[in-house]
C-alpha positions in Angstrom: 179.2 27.1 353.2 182.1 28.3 351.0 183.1 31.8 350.5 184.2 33.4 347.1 186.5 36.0 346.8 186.2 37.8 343.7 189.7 39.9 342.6 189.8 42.5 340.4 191.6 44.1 338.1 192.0 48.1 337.7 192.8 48.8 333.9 194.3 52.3 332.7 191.9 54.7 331.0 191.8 53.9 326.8 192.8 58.1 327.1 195.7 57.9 329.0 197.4 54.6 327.5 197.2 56.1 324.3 198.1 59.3 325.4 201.3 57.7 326.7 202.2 56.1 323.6 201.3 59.3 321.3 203.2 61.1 323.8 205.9 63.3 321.8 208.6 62.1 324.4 208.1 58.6 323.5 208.9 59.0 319.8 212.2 58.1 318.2 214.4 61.0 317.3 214.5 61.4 313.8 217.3 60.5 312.1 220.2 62.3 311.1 221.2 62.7 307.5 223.9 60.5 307.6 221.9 57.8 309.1 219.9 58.0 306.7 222.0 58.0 304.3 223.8 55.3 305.6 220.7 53.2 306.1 219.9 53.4 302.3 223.7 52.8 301.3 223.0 49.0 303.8 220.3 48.6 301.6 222.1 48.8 298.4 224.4 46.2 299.8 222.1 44.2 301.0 220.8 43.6 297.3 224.4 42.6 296.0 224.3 40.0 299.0 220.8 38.5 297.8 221.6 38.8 294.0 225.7 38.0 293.8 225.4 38.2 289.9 225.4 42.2 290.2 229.3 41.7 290.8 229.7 40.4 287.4 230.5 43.5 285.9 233.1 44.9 288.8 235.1 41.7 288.7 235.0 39.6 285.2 234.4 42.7 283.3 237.3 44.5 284.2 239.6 41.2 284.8 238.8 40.6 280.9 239.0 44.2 279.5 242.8 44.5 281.3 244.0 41.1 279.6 241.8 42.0 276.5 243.8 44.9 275.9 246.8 44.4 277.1 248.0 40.9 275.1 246.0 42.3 272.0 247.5 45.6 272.0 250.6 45.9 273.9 253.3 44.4 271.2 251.9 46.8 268.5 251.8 50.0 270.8 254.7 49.9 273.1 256.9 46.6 272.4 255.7 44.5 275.0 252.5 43.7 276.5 254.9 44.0 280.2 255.5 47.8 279.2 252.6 48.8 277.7 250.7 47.6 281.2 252.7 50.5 282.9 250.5 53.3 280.8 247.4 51.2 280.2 246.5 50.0 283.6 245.4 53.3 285.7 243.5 54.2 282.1 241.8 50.8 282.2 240.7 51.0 285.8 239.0 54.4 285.0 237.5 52.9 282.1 236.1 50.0 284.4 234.8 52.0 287.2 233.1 55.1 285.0 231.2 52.4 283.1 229.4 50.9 285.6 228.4 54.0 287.3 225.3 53.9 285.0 224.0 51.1 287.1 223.4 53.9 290.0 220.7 55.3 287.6 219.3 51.6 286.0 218.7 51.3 289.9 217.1 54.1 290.3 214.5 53.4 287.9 214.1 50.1 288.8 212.6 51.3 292.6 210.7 53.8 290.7 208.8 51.5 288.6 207.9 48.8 291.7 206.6 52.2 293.7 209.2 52.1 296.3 209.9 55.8 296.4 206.4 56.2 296.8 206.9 54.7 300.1 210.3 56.5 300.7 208.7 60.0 300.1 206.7 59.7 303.1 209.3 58.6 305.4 210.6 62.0 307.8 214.0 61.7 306.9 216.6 63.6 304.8 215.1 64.2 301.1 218.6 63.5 299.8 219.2 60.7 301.7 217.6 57.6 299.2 219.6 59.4 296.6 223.2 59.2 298.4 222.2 55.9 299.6 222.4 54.4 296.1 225.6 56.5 295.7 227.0 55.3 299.0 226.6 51.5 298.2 228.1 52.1 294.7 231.3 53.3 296.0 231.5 49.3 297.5 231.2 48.5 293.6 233.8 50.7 292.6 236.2 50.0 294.9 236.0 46.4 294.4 236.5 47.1 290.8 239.5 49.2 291.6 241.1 46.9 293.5 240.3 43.8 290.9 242.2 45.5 288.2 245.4 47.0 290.3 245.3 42.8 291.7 245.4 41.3 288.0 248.0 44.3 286.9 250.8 43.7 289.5 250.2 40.0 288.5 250.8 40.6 285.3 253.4 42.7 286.0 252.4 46.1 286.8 254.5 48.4 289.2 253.6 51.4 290.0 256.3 54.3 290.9 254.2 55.9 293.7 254.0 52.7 295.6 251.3 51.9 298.1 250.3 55.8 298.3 250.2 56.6 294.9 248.0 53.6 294.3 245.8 54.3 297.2 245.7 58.0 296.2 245.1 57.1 292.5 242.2 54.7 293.3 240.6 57.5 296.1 240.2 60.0 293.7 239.0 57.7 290.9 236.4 56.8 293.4 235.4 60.5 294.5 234.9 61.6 290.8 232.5 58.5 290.3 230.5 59.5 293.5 230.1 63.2 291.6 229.7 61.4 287.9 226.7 59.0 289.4 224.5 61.8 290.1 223.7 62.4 286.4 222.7 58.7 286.3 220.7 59.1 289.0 218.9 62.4 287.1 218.5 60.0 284.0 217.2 57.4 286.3 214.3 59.7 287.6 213.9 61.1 283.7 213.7 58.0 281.4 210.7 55.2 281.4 212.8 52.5 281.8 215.8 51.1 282.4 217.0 50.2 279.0 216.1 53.8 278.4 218.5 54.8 281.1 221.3 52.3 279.7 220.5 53.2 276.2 221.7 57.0 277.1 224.5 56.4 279.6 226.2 54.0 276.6 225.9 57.0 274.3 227.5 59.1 276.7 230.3 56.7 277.8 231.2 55.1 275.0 232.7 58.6 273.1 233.8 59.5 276.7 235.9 56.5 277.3 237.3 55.5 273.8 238.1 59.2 272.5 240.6 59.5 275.5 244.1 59.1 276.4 243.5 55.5 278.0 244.7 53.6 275.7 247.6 55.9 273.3 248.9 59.4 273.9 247.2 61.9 272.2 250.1 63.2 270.4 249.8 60.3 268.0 245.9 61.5 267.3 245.3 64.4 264.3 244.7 67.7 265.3 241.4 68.5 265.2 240.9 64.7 267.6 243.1 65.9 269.8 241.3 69.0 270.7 238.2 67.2 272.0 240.3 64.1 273.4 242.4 67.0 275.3 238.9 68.6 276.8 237.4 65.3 277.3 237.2 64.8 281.4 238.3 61.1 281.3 241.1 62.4 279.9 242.1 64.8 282.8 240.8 61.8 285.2 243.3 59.3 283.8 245.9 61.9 283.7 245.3 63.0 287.4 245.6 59.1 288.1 248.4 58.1 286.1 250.3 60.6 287.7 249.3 59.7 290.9 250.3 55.7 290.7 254.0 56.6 288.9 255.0 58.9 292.2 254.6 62.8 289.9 251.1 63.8 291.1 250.3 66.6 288.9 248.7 69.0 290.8 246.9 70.8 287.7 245.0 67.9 286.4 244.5 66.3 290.3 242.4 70.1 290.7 241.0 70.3 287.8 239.3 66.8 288.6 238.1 68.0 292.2 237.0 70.8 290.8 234.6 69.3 288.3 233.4 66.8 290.8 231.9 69.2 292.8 230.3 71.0 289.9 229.0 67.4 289.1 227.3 67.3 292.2 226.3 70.7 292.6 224.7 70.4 289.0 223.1 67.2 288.8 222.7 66.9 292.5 220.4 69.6 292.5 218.9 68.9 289.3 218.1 65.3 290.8 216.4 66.9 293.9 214.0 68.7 292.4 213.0 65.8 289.6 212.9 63.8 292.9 210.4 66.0 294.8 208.1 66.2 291.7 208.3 62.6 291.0 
């Protein structure tokens, strides 16, 4: 005659198992606002690394708007296309870099119209943070961009007085007024219907802004009444700030006058992005 011996097997209450994993201790801290932030700027990247074409326009564009310019122009304007690269360069890298910062909004709009920030609103992290995210994985395009055009220029026979520093100064705050300029893209980007919408705009912004400028002659050489608005444009004081930066005589005037507008940029359309954010 056999014998069986049964075993069993004591399971935790349903109560206290759940209890355990609803337990507020067990929960991951929220995050921070700058890992947040930062989280959303990887994401940003990590769509440039799926879709490589998005670099297009911070490497061939630029590549062929400094050659463009300065074989076409640089005889007629300063004698040489060697010399005229000297005072064209720093104005064609901030031509580059402000023009693509409409993409920050085009993105925008795209996430909007797939529903993603429906899904993003009801994460509990920073409000602000999807919004510096884009801004934070734009400043990868603009540097790139940057550092395309200041490569092709000292090929082509660019030197600048400043040196390393100026250059590196020049390009930093070219980059920090972009950070400050996306956020009105990103306000158009929350406002318009669609993304040609949101290009449509930013071209009619940029183009005046860029062209009716001192990137490409001095001003003196304008008429009067031009000069007024290219003197008051901000591109202008940008490229000034920049030029001055790169040939070793930082002008401290036009290097504060640029801070100083960047944070009224972000404090501005930062805000003004928030709230169309929050009623989206």
């Amino acid at each position: 005659m056999s014998t069986t011996t049964e075993s069993t097997t004591t399971y935790a209450p349903a109560a206290e198992v759940l209890g355990t994993v609803l337990a507020p201790g067990a929960r991951p801290p929220r995050p921070s606002a700058w890992s947040a932030s930062v989280t959303f700027g990887w994401r940003a990247m990590l769509k440039i690394k799926h879709v490589p074409e998005q670099l297009f326009d911070v490497t061939a564009f630029p590549l062929m708007m400094t050659l463009m310019f300065t074989y076409l122009f640089g005889g007629a304007l300063a004698g040489s296309p060697t010399e005229y690269l000297q005072f064209l360069l720093p104005g064609i890298m901030v031509t580059s870099v402000v023009m693509i910062t409409m993409y920050t909004g085009v993105e925008v709009n795209k996430d909007i119209e797939k529903g993603v920030f429906d899904r993003f609103r009801t994460l509990p992290i920073w409000r602000p943070s999807t919004m510096v995210g884009y801004l934070l994985g734009d400043l990868l395009r603009y540097t790139i961009a940057s550092v395309v055009i200041l490569a092709v220029g000292l090929v082509l026979g660019f030197r600048p007085q400043g040196g390393f520093t100026g250059a590196v100064g020049g390009i930093l705050l070219l980059l920090a007024f972009s950070f400050a300029f996306s956020w009105m893209w990103t306000m158009f980007g929350l406002l318009m219907r669609s993304e040609k919408s949101v290009m449509g705009v930013s071209m009619l912004v940029l183009m005046p802004l860029t062209f009716l400028s001192n990137v490409y002659v001095d001003p003196s050489t304008m008429p009067g009444w031009l000069q007024v608005f290219v003197n008051a444009s901000p591109i202008t004081h940008l490229v000034s700030a920049v030029r001055s930066l790169m040939a070793g005589t930082p002008d401290a005037g036009e290097i504060t006058w640029v801070l100083v507008s960047s944070a009224v940029l972000i404090a501005v359309f930062g805000t003004l992005t928030m709230r169309l954010y929050n009623r989206k």
